[in-house]
N, C-alpha and C positions, 0 to 999 in steps of 0.2 A: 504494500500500500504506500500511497505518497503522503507524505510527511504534510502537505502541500493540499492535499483532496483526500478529507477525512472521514468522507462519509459512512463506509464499509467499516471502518475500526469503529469509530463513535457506533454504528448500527451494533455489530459484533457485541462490544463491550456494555451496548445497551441493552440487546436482546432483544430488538425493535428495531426497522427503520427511522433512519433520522438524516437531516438533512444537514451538511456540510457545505461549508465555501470553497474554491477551487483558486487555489495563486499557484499552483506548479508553473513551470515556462517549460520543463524538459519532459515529464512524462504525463504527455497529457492523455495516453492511453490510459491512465488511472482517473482519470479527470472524469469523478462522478458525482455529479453534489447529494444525488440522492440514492441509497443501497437500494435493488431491486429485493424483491422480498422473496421470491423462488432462490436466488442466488445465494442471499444472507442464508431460509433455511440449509440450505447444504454447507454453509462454512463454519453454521453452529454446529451442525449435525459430524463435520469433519477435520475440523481443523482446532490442534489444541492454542497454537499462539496466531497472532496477527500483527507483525511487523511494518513499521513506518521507515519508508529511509527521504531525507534530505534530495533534495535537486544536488546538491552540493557531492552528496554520497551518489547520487543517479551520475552526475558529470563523471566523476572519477573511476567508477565502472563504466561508463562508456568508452575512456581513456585507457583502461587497462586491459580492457575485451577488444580494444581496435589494435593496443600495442603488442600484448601476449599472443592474440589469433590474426590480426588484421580482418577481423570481422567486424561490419558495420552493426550498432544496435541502437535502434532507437532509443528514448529515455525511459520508458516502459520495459522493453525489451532488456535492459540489463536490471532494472529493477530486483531481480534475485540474486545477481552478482552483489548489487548493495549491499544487501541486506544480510546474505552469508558474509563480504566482508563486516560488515557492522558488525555482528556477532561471531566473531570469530572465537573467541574463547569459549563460548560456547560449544562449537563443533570441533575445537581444536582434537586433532586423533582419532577423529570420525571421518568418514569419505560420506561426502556431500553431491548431490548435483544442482546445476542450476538451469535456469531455462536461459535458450538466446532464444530469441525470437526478434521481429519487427527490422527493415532496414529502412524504413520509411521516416526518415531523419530528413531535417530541411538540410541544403549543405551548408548556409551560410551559417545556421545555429550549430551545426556540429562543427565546424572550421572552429566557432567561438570555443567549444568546449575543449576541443582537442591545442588548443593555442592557450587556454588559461590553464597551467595546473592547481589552481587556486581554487576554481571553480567547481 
C-alpha cells in the first residue's frame, strides 16, 4: 500500500471501508481513495499485515530494480520491493519474493527518479 493512498490500510485496520486522500506522485496504481468492499473482504479474510511504503521508499526500489535487473517498474510495480526493503529485519534469513510488474512509467518522471538518489 502507498504511504501516500490510505484507503485499503485505514479500511483493513478499520474493518470497514473508509475513504482516504490520495498525494502519491509515483504509485499511482495504489491511488485509491476509497477500499472496494469485495476486495477489502478477501484481505481481511487473507492477509495477516498491510504494509505502507513512502514515494521516497517507491523511488529507491524503482532505482535499484532498474540498476540490479535493468528492468523498468512503475511506482506501483516495485511497491513490494519497498516494502520487503523496509522490513528487512524482518525477513532477514528468510527467502522472500516480490512482484515486478507495471512498465508503464512516464519517462520524464522516471529520468526524475533515477537522477535523484535522494528521492
Amino acid at each position: 500500500m502507498s504511504a501516500h493512498a490510505t484507503a485499503y490500510l485505514d479500511s483493513w485496520r478499520a474493518g470497514h471501508c473508509v475513504e482516504a486522500p490520495v498525494t502519491t506522485r509515483l504509485a499511482d496504481g495504489m491511488a485509491c481513495r476509497v477500499a472496494e468492499p469485495q476486495a477489502l473482504a478477501i484481505l481481511q479474510r487473507e492477509v495477516d499485515d498491510v504494509i505502507a511504503v513512502t514515494d521516497d521508499e517507491v523511488a529507491a526500489a524503482m532505482r535499484l530494480m532498474f540498476t540490479a535487473t535493468h528492468n523498468v517498474a512503475e511506482g506501483a510495480g516495485a511497491a513490494s520491493l519497498a516494502a520487503a526493503l523496509q522490513q528487512r529485519d524482518r525477513w532477514r534469513g528468510r527467502r522472500i519474493g516480490v512482484t515486478l510488474c507495471g512498465g508503464n512509467v512516464d519517462r520524464a518522471l522516471f529520468s526524475q527518479v533515477l537522477a535523484d538518489p535522494e528521492r
